[in-house]
C-alpha positions as CSV (number, residue, x, y, z in Angstrom):
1,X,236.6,64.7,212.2
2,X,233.8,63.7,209.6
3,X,233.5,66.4,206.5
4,X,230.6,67.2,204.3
5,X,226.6,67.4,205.0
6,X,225.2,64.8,207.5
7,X,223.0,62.1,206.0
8,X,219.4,63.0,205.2
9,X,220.7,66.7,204.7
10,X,221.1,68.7,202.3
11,X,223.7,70.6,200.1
12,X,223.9,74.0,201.4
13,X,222.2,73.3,204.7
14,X,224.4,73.8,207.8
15,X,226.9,71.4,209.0
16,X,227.9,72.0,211.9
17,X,226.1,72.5,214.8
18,X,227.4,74.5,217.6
19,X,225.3,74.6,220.6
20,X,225.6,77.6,223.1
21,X,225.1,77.0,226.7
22,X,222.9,79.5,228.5
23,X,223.5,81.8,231.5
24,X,221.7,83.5,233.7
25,X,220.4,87.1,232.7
26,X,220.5,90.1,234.5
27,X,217.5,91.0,236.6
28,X,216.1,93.4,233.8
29,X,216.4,90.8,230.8
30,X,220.2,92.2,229.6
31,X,222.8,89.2,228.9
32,X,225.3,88.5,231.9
33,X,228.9,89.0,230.7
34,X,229.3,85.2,230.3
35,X,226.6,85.1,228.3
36,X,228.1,87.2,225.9
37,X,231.3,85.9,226.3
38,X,229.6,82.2,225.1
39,X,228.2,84.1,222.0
40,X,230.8,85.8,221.0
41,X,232.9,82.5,221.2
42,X,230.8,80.9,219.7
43,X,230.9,84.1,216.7
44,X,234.2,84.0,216.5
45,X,235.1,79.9,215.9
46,X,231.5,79.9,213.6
47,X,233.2,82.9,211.0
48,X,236.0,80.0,210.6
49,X,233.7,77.4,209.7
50,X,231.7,76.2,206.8
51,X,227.9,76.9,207.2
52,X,227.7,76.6,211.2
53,X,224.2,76.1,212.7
54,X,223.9,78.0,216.1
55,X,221.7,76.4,218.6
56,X,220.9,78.5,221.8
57,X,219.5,77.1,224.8
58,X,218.1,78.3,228.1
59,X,214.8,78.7,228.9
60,X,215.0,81.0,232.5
61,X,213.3,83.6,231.7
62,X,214.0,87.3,232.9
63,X,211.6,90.1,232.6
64,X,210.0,88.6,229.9
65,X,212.7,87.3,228.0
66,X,214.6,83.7,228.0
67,X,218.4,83.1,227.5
68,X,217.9,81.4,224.1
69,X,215.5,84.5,223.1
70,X,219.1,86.8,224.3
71,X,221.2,84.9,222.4
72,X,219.4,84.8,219.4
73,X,218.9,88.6,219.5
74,X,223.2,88.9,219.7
75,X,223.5,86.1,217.1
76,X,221.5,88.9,214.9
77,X,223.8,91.8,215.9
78,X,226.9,90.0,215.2
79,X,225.2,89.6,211.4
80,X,224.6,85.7,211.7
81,X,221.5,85.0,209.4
82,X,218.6,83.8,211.4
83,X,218.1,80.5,208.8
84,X,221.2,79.6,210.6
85,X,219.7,79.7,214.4
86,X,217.9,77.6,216.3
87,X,216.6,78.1,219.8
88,X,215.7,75.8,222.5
89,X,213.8,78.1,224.7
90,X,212.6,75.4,227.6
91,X,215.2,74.1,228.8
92,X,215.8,75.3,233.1
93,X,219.0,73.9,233.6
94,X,222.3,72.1,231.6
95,X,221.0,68.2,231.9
96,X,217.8,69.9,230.4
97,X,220.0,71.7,227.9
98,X,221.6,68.3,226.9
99,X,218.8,66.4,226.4
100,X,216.3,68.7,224.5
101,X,219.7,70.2,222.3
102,X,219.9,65.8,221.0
103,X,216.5,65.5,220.5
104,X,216.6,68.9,218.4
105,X,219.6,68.2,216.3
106,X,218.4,64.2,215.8
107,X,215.3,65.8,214.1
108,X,217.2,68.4,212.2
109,X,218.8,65.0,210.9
110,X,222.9,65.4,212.7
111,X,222.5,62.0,213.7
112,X,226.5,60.5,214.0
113,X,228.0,64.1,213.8
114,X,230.6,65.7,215.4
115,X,228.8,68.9,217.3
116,X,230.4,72.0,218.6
117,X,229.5,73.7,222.0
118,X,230.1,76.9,223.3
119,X,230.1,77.6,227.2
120,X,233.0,79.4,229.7
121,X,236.0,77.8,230.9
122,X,234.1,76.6,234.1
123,X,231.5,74.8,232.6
124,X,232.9,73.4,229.8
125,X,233.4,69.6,231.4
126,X,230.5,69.3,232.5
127,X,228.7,70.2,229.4
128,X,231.0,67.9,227.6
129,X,230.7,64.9,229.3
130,X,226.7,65.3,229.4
131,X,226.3,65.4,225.4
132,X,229.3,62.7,225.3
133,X,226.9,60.7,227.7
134,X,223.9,61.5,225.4
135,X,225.6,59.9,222.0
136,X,227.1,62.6,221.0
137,X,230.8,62.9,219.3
138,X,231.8,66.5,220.4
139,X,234.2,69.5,220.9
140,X,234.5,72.7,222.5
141,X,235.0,76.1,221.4
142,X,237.9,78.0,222.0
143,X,237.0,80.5,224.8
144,X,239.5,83.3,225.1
145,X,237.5,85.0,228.4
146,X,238.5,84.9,231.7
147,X,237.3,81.6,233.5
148,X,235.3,82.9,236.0
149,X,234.8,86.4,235.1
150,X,236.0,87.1,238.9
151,X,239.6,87.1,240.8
152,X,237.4,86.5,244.0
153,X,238.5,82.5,245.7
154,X,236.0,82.1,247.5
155,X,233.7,82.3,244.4
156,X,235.8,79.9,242.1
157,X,235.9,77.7,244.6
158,X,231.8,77.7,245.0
159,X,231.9,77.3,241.6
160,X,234.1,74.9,241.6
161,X,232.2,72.5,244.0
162,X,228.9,73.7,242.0
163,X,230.4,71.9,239.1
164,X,231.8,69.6,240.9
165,X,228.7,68.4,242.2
166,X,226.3,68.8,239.0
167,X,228.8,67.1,237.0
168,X,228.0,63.9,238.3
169,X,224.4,64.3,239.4
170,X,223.5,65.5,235.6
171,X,225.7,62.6,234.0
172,X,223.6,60.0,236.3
173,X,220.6,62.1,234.7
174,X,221.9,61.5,230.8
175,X,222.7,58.1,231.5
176,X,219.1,57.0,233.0
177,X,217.9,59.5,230.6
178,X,219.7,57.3,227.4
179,X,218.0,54.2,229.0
180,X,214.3,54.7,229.5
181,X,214.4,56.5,225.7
């Protein structure tokens, strides 16, 4: 894994970049608990790291209020300083996620780094293989939550073939995507 400030940054500038996959809100604006559960994973693997730069996407509003907006807000609470946040408050769905989280962190200058994302169990391959797809050399946070925040089978397994399905519909997104840029 590549060390030290990206080139064209610098000293004392964050290093890494985690990313943080939104989720839908509750009707009245409040964060769903896998929301929080991608925040506070996200909190958690960031306190271990040197100078992480949080960027939270998701753009669905929700009485008034996006995902990114949410997270920001329980970035704050969890005493992450705001010079170390960025928000990506557009973006509908995950392909959108991928593609305006690259464009973001190419202009913040990460260019050739290794980024850091933050979703639940569930979701995780399909975000992985999307910023893979867009260039990207990337991990995943640890995420010690349940996987689908349910014991319920017949909603894993609409999840399941939700993901299932996206997966490959976004990746054909990423790839036309990387060759019309």
């Amino acid at each position: 894994m590549r060390r030290g400030a990206p080139s064209g940054r610098r000293e004392g500038q964050p290093t890494l970049p985690i990313i943080i996959f939104g989720a839908a809100l509750r009707a009245d604006g409040a964060p769903s608990p896998a929301l929080q559960h991608r925040v506070q994973a996200a909190v958690q693997f960031g306190a271990r790291q040197n100078r992480p730069l949080y960027l939270v996407t998701g753009g669905v509003p929700r009485n008034g209020v996006t995902e990114a907006a949410v997270m920001r807000d329980l970035l704050l609470a969890a005493g992450v300083s705001s010079k170390n946040i960025l928000e990506d408050p557009a973006a509908t769905d995950t392909f959108d996620s991928a593609v305006n989280c690259t464009k973001i962190l190419e202009k913040q200058g990460f260019s050739g780094s290794v980024i850091t994302l933050s979703t639940s169990t569930y979701h995780r391959p399909r975000c992985l293989l999307l910023m893979r797809l867009a260039g990207w050399t990337v991990q995943a946070v640890p995420f010690p939550f349940p996987v689908t925040g349910r014991n319920k089978k017949l909603r894993t397994l609409l999840r399941i073939g939700h993901e299932l399905i996206a997966t490959v519909w976004d990746a054909f997104l990423v790839i036309c995507w990387r060759i019309v840029r």
